[in-house]
C-alpha positions as CSV (number, residue, x, y, z in Angstrom):
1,X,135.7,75.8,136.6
2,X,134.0,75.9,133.2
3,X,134.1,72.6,131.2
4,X,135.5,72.7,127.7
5,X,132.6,71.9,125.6
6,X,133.6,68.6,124.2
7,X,131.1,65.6,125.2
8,X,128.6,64.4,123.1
9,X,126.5,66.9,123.4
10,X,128.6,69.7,122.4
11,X,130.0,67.9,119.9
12,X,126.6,67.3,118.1
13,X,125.5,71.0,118.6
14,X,128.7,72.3,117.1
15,X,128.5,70.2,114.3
16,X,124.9,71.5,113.6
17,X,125.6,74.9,113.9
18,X,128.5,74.8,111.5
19,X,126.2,72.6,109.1
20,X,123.5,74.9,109.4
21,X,125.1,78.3,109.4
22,X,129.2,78.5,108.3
23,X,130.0,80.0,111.4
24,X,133.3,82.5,111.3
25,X,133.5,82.0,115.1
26,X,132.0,79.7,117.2
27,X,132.9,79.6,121.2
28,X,130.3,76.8,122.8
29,X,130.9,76.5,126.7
30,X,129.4,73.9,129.2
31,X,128.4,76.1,132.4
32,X,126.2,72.5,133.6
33,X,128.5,72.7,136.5
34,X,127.6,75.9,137.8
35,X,123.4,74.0,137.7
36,X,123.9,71.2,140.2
37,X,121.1,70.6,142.6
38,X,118.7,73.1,140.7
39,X,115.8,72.6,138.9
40,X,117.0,71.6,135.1
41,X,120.3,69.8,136.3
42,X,120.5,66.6,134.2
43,X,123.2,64.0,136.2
44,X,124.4,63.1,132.9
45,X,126.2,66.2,132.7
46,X,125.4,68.7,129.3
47,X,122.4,70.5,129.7
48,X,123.2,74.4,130.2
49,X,125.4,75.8,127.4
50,X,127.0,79.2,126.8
51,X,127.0,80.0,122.7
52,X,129.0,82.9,120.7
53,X,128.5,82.2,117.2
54,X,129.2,84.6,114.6
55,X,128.3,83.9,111.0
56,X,126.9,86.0,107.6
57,X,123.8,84.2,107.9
58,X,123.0,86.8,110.8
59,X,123.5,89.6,108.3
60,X,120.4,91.9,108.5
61,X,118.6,90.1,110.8
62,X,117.6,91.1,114.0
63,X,118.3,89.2,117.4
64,X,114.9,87.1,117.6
65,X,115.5,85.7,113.8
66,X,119.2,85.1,114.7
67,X,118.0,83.0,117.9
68,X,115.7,81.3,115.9
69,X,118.2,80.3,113.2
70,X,120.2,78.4,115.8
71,X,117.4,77.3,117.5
72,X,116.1,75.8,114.3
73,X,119.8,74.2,113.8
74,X,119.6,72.4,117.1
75,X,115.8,71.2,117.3
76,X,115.2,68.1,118.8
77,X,118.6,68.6,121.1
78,X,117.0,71.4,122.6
79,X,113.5,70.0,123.2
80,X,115.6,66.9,124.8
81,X,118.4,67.6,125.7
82,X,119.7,71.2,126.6
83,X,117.7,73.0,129.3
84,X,119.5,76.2,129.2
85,X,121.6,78.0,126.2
86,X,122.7,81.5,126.7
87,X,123.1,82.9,122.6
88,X,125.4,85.6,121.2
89,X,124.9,85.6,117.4
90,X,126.6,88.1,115.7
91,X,127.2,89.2,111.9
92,X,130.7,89.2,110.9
93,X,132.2,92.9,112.1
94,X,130.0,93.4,114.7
């Protein structure tokens, strides 16, 4: 069963992300659970993430600069941190 994404983790990434970008929407899921015993599996728990994120700072961009916004909003917890995030960023009405 998916894990609300409320640890420490996911609390720091979701307070990036609405730092970084004024999301409208923002739906961060912990799959970790579905990751034990394979490669990337941290026992602490918070290391594969499921992102939708909508937010006008997507506006006119196209998927690569989107990912790279909200890569660039999470830095060193991605390097560290997160082995696996899944993102949907969307512009508002798509």
């Amino acid at each position: 069963m998916p894990d609300a994404a409320t640890g420490p983790v996911a609390r720091e990434m979701i307070a990036r992300l609405t730092a970084a970008l004024s999301p409208t929407r923002l739906d961060l899921e912990d799959q970790s659970y579905q990751h034990v015993g394979h490669a990337g599996h941290d026992p602490r728990g918070e290391s594969h993430f499921a992102l939708i994120i909508e937010s006008s700072a997507f506006a006119g961009l196209n998927r690569v600069e989107r990912q790279r916004r909200v890569h660039a909003a999470l830095d060193e917890l991605l390097r560290d941190r997160v082995h696996a995030l899944t993102i949907r960023a969307l512009a508002p009405g798509e």
